[in-house]
Each structure stands twice: as structure tokens, then as C-alpha cells.
N, CA, C and O of each residue as an XYZ file, in Angstrom:
328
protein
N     308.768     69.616     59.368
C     307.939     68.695     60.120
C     306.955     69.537     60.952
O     307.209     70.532     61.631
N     305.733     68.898     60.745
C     304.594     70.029     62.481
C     305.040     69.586     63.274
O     305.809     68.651     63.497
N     304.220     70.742     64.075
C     304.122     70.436     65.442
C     303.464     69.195     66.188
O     303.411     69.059     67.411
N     302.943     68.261     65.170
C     302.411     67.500     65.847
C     303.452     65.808     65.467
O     303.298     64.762     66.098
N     304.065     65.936     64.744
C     305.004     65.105     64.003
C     306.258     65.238     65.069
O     307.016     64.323     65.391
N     306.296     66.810     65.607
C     307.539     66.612     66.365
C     307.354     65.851     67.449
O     308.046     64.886     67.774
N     306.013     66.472     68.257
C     305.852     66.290     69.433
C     305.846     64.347     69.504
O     306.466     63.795     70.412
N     305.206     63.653     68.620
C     305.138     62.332     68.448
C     306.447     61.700     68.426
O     306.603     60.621     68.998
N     307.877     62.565     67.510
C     308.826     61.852     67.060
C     309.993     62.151     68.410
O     310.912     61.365     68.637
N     309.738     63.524     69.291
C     310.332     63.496     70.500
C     309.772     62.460     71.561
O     310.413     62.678     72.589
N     308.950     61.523     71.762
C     308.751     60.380     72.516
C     309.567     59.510     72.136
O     309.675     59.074     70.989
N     310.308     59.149     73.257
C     311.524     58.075     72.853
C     311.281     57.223     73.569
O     310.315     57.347     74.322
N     312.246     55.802     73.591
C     311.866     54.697     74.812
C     312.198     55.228     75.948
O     311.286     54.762     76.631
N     312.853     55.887     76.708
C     313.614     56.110     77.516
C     312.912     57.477     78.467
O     312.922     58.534     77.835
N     312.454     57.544     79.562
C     311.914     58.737     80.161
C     312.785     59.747     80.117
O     312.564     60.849     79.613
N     313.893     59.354     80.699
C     315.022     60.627     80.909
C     314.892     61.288     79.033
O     315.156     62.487     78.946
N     314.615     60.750     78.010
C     314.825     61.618     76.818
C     313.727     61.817     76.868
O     313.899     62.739     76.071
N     312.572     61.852     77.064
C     311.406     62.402     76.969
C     310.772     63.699     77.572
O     309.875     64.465     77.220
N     312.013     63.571     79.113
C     311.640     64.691     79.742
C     312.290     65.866     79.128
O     311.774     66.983     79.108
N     313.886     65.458     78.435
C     314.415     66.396     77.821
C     313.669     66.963     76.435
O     313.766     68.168     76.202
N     313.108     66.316     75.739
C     313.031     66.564     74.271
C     311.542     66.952     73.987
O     311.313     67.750     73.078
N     310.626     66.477     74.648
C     309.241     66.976     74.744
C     309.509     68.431     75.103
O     309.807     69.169     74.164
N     309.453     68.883     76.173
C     309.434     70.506     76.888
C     310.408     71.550     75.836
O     310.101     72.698     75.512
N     311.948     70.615     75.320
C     312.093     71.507     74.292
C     311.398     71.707     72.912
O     311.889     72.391     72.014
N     310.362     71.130     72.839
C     309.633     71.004     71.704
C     308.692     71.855     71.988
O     308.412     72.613     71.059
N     307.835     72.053     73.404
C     306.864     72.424     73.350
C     307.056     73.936     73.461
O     306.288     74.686     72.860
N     308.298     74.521     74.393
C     309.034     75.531     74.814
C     310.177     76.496     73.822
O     310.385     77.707     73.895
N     310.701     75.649     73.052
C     312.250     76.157     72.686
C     311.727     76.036     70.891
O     311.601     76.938     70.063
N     311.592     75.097     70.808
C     311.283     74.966     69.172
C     311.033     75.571     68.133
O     311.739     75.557     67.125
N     309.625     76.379     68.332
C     309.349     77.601     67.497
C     310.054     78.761     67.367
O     309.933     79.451     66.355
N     310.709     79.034     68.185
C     311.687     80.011     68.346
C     313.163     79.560     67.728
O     314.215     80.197     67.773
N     313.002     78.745     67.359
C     314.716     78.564     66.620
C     314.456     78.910     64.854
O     313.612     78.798     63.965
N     315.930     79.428     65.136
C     315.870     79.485     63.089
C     315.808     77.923     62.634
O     316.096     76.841     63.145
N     315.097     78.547     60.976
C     314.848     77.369     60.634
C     316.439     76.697     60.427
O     316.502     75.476     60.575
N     317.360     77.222     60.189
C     318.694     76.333     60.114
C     319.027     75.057     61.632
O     319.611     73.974     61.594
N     318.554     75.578     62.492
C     317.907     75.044     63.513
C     317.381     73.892     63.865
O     317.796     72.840     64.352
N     316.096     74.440     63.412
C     315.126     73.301     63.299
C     315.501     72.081     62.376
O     315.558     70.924     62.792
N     315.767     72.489     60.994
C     316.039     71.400     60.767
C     317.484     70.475     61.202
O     317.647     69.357     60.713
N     318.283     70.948     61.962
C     319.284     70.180     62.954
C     318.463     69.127     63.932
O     318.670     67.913     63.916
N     317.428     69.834     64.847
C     316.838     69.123     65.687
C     315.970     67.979     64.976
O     315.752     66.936     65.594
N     315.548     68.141     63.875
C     315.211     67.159     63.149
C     315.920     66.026     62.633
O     315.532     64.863     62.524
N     316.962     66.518     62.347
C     318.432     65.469     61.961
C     318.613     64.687     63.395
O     318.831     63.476     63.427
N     318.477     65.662     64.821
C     318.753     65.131     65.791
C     317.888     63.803     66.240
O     318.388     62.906     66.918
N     316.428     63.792     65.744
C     315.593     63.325     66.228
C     315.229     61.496     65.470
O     314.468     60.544     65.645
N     316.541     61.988     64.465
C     317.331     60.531     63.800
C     317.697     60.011     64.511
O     317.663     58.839     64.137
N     318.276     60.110     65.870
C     319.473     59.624     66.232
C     319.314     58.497     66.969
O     318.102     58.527     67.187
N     319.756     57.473     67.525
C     319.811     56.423     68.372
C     319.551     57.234     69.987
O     319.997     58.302     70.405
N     318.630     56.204     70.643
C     318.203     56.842     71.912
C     319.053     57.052     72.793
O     319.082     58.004     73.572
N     320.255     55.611     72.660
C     321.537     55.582     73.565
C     322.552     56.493     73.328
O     323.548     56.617     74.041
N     322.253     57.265     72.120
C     323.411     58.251     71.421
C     322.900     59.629     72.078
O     323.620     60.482     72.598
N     321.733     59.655     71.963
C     320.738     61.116     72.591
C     321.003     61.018     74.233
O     320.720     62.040     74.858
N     321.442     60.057     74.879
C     321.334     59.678     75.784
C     322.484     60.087     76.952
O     322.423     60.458     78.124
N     323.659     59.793     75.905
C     325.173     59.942     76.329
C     325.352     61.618     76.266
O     325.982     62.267     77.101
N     324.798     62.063     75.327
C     325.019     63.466     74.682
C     324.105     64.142     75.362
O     324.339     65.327     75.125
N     323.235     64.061     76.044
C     322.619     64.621     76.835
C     323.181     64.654     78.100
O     323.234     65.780     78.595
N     323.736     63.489     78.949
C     324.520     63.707     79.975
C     325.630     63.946     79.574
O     326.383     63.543     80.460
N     326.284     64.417     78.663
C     327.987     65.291     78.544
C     329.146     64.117     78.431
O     330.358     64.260     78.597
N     328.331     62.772     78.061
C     329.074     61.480     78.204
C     330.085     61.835     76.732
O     331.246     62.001     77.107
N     329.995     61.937     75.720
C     330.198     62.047     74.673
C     329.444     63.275     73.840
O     328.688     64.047     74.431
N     329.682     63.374     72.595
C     329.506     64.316     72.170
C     329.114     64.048     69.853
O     329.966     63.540     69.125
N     328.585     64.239     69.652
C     328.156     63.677     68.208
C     329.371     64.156     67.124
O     330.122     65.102     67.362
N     329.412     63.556     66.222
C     330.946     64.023     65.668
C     330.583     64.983     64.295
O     331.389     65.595     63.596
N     329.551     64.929     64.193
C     328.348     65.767     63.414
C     328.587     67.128     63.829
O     328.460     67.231     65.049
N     328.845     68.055     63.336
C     328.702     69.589     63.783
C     327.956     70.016     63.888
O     327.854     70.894     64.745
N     326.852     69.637     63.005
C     325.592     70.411     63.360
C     324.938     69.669     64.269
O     324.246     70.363     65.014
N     324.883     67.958     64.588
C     324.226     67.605     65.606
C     324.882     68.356     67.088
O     324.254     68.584     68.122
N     326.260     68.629     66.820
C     326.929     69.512     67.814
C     326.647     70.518     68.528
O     326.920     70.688     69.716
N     325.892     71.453     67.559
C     325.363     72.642     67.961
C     323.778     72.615     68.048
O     323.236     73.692     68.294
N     323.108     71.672     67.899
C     321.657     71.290     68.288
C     321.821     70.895     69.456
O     321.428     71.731     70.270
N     322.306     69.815     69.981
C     322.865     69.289     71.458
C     323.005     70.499     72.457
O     322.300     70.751     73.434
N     324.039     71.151     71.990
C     324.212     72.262     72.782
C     322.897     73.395     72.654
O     322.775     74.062     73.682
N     322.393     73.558     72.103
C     320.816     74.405     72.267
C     320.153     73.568     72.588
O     319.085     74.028     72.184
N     319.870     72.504     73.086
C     318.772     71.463     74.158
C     319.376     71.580     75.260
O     318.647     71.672     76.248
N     320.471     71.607     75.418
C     321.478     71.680     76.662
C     321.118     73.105     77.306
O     320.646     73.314     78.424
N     321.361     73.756     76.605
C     321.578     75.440     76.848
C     319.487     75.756     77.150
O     319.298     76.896     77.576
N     319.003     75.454     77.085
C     317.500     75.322     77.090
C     316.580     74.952     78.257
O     315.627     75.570     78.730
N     317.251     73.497     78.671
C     316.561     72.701     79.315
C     317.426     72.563     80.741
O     317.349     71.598     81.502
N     317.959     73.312     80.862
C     318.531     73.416     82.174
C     319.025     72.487     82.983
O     318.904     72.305     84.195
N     319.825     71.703     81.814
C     321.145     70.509     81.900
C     322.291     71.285     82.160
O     322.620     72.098     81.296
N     323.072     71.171     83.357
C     323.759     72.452     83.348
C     324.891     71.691     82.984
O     324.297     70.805     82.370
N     325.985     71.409     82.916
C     327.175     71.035     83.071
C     327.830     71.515     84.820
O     327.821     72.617     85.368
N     328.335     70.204     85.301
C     328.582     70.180     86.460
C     330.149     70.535     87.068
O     330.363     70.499     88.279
């Protein structure tokens, strides 16, 4: 996917995911392997309320690889765990 496909498909309904998923797009993105990238792409499937929970540490995706994409947005964006 471009860069301009991402940046469009990281706008979600929800501000709180926008603030997360934009900046890692604009910041973190290019720099990931492509095994990576295409995770965050799988990620960018996901239901907003699902991105939502998993972003605050509510739950967690049962997906392994959405597993370890989560955790590199996490690890990124300076969501710390509390």
C-alpha cells in the first residue's frame, strides 16, 4: 500500500485512533520490515472498537501477528503501559 493509501486508511472514526495511527504512519512506518508492514496493514482491517481496546491494553487480538503489530504501535507511540 503507499504512503498515501496509508495515511487515508489510518483515519478512523474515533480521534483517540487517529492520534495513535496517523504519527505512526508518518514516523514509524517506513522503517519497519516489510514482514511488518504488511501486519500493520492487516491491522488497519480491523474494527475501530477492536483497535481501540488494544490500544488501551483492554484486550489483546488473538491473531499473532496482529499481536506483534499492536505491540510495535505501542512500543512507538509512547502508550506506555501503566
Amino acid at each position: 500500500m503507499d504512503l498515501h493509501r496509508l495515511r487515508w486508511a489510518s483515519r478512523r472514526g474515533m480521534l483517540e485512533l487517529d492520534l495513535v495511527l496517523s504519527p505512526f504512519v508518518e514516523n514509524v512506518y517506513a522503517s519497519l520490515a516489510q514482514e511488518d508492514k504488511m501486519r500493520f496493514e492487516k491491522l488497519l482491517e480491523c474494527e475501530d472498537q477492536d483497535l481501540f481496546q488494544w490500544f488501551l491494553r483492554k484486550g489483546q487480538p488473538d491473531d499473532l501477528d496482529l499481536q506483534k503489530i499492536v505491540k510495535i504501535v505501542l512500543d512507538n507511540t509512547g502508550l506506555r503501559e501503566h
